[in-house]
NUKE-734277 format. One record per residue: residue number from 1; residue in three letters; x, y, z of N, C-alpha, C in turn. Coordinates in steps of 0.05 Angstrom, whole numbers, always signed. Example, Ala and Ser with C-alpha at 12.3 -4.5 7.8 and 13.67 -1.06 7.14 Angstrom:
% residues 2
   k   r    n.x    n.y    n.z   ca.x   ca.y   ca.z    c.x    c.y    c.z
   1 ala   +264   -114   +156   +246    -90   +156   +264    -66   +156
   2 ser   +257    -45   +142   +273    -21   +143   +258     +1   +157
This chain:
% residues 322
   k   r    n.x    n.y    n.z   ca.x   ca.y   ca.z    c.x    c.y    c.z
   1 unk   +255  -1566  -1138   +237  -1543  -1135   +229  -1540  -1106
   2 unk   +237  -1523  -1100   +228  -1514  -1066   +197  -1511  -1068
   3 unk   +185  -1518  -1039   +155  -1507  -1036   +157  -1491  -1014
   4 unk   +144  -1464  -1017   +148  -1437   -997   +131  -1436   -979
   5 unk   +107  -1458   -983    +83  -1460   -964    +79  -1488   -949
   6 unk   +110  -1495   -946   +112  -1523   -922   +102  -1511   -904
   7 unk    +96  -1542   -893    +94  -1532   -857   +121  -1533   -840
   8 unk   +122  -1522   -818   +141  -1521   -794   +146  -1542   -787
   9 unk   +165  -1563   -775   +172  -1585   -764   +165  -1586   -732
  10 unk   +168  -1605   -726   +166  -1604   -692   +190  -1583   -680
  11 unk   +217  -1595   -696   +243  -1585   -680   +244  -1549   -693
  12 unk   +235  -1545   -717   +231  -1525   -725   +216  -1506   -711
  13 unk   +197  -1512   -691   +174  -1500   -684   +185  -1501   -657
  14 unk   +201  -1517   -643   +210  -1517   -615   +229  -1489   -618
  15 unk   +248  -1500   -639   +273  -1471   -637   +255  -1445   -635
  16 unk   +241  -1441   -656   +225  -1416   -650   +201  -1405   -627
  17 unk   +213  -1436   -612   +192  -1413   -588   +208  -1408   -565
  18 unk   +237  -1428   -568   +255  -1422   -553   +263  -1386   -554
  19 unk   +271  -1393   -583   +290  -1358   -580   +261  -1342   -579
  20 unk   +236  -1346   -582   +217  -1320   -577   +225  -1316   -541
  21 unk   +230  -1340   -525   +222  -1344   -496   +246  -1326   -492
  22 unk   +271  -1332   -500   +298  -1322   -492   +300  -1294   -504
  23 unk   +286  -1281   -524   +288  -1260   -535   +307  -1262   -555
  24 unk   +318  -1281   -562   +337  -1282   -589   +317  -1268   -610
  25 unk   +296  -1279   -614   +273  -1273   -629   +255  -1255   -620
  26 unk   +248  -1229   -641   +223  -1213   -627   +199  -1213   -645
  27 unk   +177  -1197   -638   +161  -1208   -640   +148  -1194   -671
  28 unk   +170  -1177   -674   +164  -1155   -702   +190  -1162   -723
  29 unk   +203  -1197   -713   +227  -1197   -731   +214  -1203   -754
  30 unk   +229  -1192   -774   +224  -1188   -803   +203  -1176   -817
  31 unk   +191  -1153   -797   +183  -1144   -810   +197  -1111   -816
  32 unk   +181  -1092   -837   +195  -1062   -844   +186  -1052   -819
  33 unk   +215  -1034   -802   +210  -1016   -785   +202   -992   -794
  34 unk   +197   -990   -820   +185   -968   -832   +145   -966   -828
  35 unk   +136   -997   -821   +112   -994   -819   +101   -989   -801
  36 unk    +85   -980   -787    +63   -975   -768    +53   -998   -761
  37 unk    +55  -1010   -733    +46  -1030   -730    +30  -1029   -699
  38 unk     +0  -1034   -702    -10  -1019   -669    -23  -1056   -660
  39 unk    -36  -1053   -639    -34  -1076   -626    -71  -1076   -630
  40 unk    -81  -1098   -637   -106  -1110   -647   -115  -1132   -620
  41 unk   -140  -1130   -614   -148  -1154   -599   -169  -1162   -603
  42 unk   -179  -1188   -625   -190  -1199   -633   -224  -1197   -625
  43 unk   -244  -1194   -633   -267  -1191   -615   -273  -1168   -602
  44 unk   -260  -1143   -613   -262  -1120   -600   -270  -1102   -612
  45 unk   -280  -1108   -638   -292  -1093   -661   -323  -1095   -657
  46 unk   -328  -1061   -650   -360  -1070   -647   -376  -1075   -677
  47 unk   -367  -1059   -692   -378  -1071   -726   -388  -1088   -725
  48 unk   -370  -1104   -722   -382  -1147   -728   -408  -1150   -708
  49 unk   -417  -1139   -700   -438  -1140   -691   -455  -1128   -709
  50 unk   -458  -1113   -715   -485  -1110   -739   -476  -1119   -767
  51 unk   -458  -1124   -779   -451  -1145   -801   -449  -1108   -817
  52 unk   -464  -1114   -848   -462  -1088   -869   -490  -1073   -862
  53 unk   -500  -1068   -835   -521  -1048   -839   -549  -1061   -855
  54 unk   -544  -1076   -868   -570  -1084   -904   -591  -1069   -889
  55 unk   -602  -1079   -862   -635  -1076   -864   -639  -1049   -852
  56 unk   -617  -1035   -836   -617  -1006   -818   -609   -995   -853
  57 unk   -602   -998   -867   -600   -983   -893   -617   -980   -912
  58 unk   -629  -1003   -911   -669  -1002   -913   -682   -988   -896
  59 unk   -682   -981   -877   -694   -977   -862   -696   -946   -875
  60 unk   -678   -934   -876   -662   -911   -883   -678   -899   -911
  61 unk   -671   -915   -940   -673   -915   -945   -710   -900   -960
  62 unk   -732   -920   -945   -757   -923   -938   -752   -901   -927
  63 unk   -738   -892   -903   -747   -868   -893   -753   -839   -901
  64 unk   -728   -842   -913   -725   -818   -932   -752   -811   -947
  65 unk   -768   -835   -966   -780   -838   -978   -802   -828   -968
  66 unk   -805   -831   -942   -831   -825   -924   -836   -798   -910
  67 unk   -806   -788   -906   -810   -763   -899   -799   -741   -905
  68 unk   -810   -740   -938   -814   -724   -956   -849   -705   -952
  69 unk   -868   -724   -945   -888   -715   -943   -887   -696   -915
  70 unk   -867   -696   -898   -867   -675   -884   -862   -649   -888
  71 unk   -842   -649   -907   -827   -620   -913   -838   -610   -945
  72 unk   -861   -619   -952   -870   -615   -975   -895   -592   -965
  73 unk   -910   -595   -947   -923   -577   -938   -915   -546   -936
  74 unk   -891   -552   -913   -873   -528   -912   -869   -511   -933
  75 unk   -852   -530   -958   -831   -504   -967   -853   -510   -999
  76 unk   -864   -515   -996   -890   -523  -1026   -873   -537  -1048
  77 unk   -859   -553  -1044   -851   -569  -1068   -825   -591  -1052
  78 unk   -834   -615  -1077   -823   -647  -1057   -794   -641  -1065
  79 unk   -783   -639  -1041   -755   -643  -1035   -747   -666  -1040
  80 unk   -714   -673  -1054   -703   -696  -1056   -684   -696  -1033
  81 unk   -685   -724  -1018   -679   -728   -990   -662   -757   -994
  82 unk   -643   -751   -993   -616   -773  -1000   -604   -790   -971
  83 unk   -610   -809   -962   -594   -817   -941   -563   -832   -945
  84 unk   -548   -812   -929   -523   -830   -920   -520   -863   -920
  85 unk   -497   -879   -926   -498   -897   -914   -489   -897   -877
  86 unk   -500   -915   -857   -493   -915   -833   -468   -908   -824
  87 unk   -463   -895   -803   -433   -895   -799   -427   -896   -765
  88 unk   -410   -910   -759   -398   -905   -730   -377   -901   -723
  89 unk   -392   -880   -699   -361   -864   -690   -368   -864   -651
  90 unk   -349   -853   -641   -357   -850   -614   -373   -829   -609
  91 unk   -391   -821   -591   -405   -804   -592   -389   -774   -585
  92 unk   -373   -775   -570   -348   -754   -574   -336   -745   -598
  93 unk   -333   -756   -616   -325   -752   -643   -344   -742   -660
  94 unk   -365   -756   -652   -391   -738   -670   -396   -708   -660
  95 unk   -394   -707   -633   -400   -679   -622   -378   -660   -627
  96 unk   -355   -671   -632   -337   -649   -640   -344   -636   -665
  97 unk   -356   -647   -688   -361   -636   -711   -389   -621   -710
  98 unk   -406   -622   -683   -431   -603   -687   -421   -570   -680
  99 unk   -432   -557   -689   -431   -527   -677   -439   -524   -648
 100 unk   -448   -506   -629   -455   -497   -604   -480   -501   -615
 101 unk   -491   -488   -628   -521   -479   -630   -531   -496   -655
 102 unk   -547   -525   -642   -565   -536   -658   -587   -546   -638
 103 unk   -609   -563   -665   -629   -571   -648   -633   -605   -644
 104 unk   -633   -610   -622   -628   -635   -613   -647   -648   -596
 105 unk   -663   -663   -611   -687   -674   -593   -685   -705   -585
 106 unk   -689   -709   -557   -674   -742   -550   -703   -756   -537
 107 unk   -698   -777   -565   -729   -789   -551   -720   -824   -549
 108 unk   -738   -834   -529   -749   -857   -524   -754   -877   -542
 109 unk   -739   -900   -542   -756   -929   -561   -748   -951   -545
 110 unk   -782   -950   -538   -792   -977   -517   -782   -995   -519
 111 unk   -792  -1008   -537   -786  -1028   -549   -756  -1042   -550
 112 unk   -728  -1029   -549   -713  -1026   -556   -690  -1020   -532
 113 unk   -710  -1003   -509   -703  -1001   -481   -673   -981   -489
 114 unk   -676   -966   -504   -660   -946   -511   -660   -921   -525
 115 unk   -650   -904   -530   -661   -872   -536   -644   -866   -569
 116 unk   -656   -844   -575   -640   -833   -600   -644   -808   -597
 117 unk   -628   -794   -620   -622   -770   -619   -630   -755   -654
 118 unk   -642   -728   -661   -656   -721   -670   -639   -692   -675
 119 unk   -618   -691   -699   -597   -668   -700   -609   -650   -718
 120 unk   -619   -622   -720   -635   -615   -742   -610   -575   -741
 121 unk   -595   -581   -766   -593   -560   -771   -601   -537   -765
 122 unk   -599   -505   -755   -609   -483   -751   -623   -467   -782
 123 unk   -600   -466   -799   -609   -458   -814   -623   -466   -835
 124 unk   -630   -502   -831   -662   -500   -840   -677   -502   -827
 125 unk   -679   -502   -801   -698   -486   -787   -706   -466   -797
 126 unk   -692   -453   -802   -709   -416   -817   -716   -416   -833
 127 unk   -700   -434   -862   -711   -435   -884   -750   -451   -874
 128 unk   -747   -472   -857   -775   -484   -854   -797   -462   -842
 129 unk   -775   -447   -828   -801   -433   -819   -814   -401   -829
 130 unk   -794   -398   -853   -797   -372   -861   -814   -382   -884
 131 unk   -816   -411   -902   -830   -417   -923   -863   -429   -911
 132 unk   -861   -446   -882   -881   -442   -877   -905   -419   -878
 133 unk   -894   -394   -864   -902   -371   -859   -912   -347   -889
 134 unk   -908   -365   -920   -910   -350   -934   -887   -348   -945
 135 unk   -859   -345   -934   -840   -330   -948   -828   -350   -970
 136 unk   -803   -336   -976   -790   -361  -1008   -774   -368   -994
 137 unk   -764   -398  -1010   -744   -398  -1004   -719   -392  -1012
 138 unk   -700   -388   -986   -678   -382   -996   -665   -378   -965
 139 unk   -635   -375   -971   -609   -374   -942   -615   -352   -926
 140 unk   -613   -364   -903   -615   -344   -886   -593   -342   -866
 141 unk   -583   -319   -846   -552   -323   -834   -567   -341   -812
 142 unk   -538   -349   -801   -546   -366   -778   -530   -353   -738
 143 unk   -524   -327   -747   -507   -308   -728   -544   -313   -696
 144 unk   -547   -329   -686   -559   -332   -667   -560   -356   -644
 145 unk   -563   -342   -629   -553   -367   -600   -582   -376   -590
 146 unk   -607   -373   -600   -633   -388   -588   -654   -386   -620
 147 unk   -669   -414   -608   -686   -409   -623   -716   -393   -614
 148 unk   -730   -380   -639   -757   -367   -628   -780   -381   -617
 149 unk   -798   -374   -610   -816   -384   -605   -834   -397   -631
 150 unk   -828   -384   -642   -840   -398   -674   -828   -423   -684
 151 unk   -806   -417   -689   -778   -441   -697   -787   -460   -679
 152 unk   -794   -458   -653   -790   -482   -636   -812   -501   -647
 153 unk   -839   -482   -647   -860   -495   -657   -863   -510   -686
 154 unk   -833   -497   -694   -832   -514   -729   -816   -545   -729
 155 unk   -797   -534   -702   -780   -562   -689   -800   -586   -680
 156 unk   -821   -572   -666   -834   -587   -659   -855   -609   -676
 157 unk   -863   -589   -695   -877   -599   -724   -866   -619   -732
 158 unk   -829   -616   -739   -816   -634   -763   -812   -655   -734
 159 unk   -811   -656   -713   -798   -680   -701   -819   -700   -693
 160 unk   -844   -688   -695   -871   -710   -687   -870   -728   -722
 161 unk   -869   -706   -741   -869   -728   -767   -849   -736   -777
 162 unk   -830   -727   -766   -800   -750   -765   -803   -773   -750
 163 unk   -812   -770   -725   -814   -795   -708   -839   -814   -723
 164 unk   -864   -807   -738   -891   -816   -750   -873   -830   -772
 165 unk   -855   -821   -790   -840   -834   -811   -820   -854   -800
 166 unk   -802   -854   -779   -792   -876   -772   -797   -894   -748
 167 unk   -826   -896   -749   -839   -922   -736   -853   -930   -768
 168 unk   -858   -910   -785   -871   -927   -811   -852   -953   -821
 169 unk   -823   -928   -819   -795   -941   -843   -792   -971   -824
 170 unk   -795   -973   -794   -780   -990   -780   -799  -1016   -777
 171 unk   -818  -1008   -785   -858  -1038   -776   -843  -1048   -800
 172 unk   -830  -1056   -821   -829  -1084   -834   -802  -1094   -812
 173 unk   -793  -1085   -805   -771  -1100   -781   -777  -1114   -757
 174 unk   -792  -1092   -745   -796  -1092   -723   -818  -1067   -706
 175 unk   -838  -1071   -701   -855  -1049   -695   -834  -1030   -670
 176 unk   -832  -1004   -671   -820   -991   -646   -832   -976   -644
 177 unk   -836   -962   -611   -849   -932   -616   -833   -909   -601
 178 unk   -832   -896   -612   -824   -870   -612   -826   -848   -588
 179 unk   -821   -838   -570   -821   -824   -550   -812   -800   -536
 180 unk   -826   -781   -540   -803   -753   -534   -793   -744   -501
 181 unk   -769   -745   -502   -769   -742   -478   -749   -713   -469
 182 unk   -726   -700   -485   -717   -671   -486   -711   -667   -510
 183 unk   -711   -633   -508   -707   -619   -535   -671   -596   -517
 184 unk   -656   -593   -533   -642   -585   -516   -628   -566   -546
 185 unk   -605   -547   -539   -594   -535   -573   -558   -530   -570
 186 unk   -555   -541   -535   -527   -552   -538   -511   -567   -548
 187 unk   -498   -585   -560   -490   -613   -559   -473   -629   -535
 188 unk   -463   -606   -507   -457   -618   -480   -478   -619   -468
 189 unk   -511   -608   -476   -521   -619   -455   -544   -637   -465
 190 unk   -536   -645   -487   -555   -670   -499   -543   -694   -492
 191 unk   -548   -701   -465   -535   -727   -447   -545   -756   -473
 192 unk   -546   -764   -488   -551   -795   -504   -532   -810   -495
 193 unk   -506   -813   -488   -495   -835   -488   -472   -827   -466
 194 unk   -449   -840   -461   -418   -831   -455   -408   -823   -472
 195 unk   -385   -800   -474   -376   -799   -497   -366   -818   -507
 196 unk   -347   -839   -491   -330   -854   -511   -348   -873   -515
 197 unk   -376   -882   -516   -397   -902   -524   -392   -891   -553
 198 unk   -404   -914   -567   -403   -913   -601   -421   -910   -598
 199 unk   -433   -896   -630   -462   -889   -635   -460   -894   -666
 200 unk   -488   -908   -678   -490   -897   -701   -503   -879   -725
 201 unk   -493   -862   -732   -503   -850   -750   -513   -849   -771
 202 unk   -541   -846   -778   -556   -836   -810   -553   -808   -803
 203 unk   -546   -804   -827   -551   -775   -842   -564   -773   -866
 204 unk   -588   -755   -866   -599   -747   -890   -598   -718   -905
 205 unk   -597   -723   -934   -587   -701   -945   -611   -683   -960
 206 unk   -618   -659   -952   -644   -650   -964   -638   -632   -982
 207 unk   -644   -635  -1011   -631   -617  -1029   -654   -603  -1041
 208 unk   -654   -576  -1046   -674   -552  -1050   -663   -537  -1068
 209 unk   -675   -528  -1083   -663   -511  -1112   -663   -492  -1098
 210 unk   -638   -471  -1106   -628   -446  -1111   -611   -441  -1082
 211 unk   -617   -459  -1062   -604   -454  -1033   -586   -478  -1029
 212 unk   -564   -472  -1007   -552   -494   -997   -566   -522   -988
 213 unk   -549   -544   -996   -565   -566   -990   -565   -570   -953
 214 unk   -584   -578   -942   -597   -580   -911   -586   -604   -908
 215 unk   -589   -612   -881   -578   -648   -872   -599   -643   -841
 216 unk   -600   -668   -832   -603   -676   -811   -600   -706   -803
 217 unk   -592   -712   -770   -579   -727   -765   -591   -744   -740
 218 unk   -597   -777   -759   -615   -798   -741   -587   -803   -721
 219 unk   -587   -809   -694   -569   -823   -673   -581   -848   -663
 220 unk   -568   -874   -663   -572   -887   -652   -551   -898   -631
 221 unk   -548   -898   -600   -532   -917   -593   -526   -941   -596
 222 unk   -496   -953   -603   -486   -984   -606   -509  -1004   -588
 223 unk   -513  -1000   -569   -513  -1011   -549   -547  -1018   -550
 224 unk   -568  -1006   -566   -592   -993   -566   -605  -1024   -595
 225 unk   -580  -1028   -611   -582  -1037   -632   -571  -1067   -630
 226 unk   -557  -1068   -612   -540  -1096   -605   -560  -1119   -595
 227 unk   -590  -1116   -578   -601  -1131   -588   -619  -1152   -609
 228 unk   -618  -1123   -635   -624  -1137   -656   -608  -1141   -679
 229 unk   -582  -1147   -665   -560  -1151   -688   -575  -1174   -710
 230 unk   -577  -1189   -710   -583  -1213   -727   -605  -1204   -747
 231 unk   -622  -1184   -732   -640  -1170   -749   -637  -1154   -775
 232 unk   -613  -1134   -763   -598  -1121   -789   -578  -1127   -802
 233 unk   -582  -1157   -797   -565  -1169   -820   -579  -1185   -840
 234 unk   -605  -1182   -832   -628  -1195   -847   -634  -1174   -871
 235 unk   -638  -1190   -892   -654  -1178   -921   -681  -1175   -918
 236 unk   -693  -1160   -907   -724  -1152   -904   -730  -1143   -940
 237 unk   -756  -1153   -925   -779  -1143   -960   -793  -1125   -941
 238 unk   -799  -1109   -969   -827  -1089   -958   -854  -1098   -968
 239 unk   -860  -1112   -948   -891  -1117   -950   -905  -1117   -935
 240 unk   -905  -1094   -918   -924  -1080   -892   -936  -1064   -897
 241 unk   -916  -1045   -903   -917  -1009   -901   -938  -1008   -935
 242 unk   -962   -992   -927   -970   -990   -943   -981   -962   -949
 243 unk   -971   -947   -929   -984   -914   -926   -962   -893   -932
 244 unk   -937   -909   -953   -929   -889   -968   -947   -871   -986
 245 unk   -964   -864   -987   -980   -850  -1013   -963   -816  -1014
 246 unk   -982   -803  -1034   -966   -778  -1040   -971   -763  -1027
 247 unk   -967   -738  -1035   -987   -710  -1018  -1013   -709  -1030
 248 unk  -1015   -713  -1054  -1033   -700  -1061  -1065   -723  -1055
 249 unk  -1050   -748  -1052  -1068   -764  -1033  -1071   -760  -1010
 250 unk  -1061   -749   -995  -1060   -742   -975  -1081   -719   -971
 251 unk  -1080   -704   -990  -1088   -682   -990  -1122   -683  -1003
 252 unk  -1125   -704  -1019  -1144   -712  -1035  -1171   -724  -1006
 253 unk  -1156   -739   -989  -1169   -758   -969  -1180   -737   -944
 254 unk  -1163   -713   -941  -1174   -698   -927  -1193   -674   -928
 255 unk  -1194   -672   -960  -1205   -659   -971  -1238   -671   -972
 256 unk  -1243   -694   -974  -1265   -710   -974  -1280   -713   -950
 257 unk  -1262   -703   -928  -1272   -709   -900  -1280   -678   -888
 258 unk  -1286   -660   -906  -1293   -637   -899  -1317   -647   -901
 259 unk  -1334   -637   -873  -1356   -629   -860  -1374   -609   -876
 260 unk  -1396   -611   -885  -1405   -594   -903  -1441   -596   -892
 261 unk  -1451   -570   -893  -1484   -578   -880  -1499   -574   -904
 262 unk  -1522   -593   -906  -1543   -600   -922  -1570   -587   -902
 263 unk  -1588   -581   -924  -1612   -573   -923  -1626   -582   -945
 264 unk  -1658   -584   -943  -1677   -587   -960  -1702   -571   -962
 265 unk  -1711   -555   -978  -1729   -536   -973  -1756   -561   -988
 266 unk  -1773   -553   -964  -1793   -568   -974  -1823   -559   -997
 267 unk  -1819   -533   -988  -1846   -516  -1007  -1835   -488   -999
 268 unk  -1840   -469  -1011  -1829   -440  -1012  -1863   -426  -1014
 269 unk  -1887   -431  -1007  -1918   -411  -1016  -1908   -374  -1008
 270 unk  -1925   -371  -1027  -1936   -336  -1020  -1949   -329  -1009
 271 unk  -1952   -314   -993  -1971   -305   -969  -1970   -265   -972
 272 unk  -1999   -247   -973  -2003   -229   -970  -1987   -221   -944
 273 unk  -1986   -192   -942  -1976   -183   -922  -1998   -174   -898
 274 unk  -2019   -174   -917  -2045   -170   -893  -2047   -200   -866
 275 unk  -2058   -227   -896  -2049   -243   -879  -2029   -257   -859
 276 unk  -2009   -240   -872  -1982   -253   -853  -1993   -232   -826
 277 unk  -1995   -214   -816  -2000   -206   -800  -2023   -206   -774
 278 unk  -2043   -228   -794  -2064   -232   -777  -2053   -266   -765
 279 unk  -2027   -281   -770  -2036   -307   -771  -2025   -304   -736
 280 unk  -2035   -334   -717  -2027   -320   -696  -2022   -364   -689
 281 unk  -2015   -357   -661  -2009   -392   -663  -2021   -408   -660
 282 unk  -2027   -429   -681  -2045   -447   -675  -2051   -453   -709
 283 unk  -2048   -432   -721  -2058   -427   -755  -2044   -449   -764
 284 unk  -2066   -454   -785  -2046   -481   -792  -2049   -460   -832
 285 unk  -2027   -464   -845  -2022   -458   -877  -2026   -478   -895
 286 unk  -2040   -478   -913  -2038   -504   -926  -2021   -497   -951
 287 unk  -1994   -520   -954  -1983   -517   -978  -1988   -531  -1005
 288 unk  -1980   -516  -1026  -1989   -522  -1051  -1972   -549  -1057
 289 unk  -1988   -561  -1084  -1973   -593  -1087  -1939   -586  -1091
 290 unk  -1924   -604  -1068  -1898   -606  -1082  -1886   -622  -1103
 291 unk  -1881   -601  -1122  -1863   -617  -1146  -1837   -625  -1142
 292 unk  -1823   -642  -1119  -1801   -641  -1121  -1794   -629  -1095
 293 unk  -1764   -634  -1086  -1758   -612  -1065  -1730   -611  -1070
 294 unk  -1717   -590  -1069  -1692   -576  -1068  -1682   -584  -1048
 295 unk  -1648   -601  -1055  -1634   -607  -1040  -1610   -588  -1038
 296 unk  -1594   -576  -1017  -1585   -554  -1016  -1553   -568   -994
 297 unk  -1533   -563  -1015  -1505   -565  -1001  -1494   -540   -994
 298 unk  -1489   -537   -974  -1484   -515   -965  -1489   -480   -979
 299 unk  -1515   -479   -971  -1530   -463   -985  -1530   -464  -1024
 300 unk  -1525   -485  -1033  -1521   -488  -1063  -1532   -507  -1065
 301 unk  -1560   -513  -1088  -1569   -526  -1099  -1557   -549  -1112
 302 unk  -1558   -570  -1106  -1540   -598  -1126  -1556   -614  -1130
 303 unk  -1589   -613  -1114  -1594   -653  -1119  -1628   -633  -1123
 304 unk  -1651   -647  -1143  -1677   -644  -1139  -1681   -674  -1131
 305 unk  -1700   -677  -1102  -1712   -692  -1091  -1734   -701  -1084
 306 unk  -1746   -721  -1071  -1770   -731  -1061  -1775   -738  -1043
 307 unk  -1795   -725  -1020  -1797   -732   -986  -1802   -760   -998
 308 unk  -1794   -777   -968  -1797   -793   -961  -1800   -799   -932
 309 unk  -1800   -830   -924  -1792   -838   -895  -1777   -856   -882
 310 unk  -1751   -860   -870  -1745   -879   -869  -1736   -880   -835
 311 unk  -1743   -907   -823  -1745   -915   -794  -1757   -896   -783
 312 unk  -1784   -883   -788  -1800   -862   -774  -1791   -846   -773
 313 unk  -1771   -831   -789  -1762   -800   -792  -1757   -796   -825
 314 unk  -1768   -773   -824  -1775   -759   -854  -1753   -757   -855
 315 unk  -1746   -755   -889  -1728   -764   -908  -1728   -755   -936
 316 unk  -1711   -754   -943  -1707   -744   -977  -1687   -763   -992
 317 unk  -1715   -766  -1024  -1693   -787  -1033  -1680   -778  -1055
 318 unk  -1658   -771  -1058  -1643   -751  -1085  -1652   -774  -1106
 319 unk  -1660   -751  -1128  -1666   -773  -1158  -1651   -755  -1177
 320 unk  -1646   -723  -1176  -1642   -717  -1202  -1612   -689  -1189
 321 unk  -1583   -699  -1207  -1569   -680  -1198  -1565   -655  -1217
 322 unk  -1566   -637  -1205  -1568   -608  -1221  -1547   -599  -1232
């Protein structure tokens, strides 16, 4: 019985480096010239530096989750917001697949001593800003080379609570902060990287009834992320972030912090119109016993009360709600 998985001999292993030296032997003998065979150099794969993404896919993940409460305002109902898994390409390769006309905001992370990039579709731009403004939603063309003055101000809206959502998604990792530094709607003159630098990409998918589904697109440079390789290869828990809440918490908490003015009427007497006209200053009125005093929320009655005093300034103590 032959074994197919010997080892090589000494003299076996000499002949074959002879004829490689002499060229008897080449370096593709035996294999199909039918295959494709390109030349590999070990350690040149930037991949293996972030391993499978796990915790930037968390990250992702969480994000999505978080900035939903941005675009819920806008278009009045919670969008489902799907993220991509990560992907890398050279940053040349990515720009070939944008159009001329998008919106591209390139900000700052300190922390990180590197920038990202902030890809936001045109035409939901319009959809955001025509639903802000009242209107429905629904498609709108995209036949335009600038954005308005309005749109910008909607760009500007979604990219402060894009950036507020991924310093939330990124504090179980690593705290970063966020930094704006251009808004630009070329993709040659949104300088982020070299072209042939790798970058990696999130993409998120925003899906809305009755209209095409929206995307927009997180950039990170290779190079931005390479010091915390070991990081995102780590299994993070979420046990930081605790200000996922809803809208309607959101909405509940701000609602409570409305400013509202109080009054208390202390006695209401009748007075003739003869006497009202003789009283002059100095008169003093004497009022009848108070039963109580009317506590008054913004001109509306809610509480019957009782003067009081407390640290030498008069005071009312609510006893009975109306």
């Amino acid at each position: 019985m032959s074994n197919t998985s010997r080892k090589l001999s000494s003299d076996e292993v000499s002949a074959l480096m002879e004829g490689l030296q002499s060229g008897e032997i080449t370096a593709n003998s035996g294999l199909n010239n039918d295959v494709e065979v390109t030349d590999f150099t070990f350690g040149s794969d930037n991949l293996e530096l972030l391993g499978d993404y796990y915790a930037l896919r968390l990250i992702n993940e969480r994000f999505a989750r978080l900035v939903r409460s941005i675009f819920l305002p806008m278009i009045r109902l919670q969008p489902k917001i799907n993220p991509f898994p990560p992907e890398v390409k050279t940053y040349d390769e990515y720009s070939a697949g944008l159009n001329s006309f998008m919106s591209l905001s390139t900000s700052r992370i300190d922390e990180l001593r590197g920038s990202m990039l902030l890809v936001l579709e045109p035409s939901f731009i319009s959809v955001l800003t025509n639903c802000y403004y009242g209107g429905k939603l629904a498609n709108f063309p995209s036949a335009k080379a600038e954005f308005t003055a309005t749109e910008d101000r909607i760009i500007e809206i979604v990219s402060d609570g894009i950036t507020q959502c991924l310093e939330a998604a990124w504090k179980d990792l690593m705290p970063i902060t966020i930094k704006h530094q251009s808004r630009e709607i070329n993709p040659q003159f949104a300088t982020l990287v070299e072209s042939s630098d790798s970058v990696i990409i999130c993409s998120f998918v925003v899906q809305l009834p009755n209209v095409d589904s929206a995307s927009f697109d997180i950039i990170y440079p290779l190079q931005t992320l390479k010091p915390i390789a070991s990081l995102l290869r780590s299994r993070v828990q979420s046990d930081i972030i605790n200000d996922d809440i809803s809208w309607r918490e959101r909405l509940e908490k701000s609602v409570l912090n409305i400013p509202l003015p109080v009054s208390a009427i202390l006695s209401e007497p009748s007075v003739s119109l003869s006497n009202l006209v003789q009283f002059k200053e100095g008169d003093v009125m004497n009022l009848p016993p108070v039963d109580g005093v009317d506590f008054f929320v913004n001109d509306k009655i809610l509480f019957k009360a009782e003067i009081g005093e407390t640290n030498g300034q008069v005071a009312v103590s609510l006893k009975n709600r109306i």
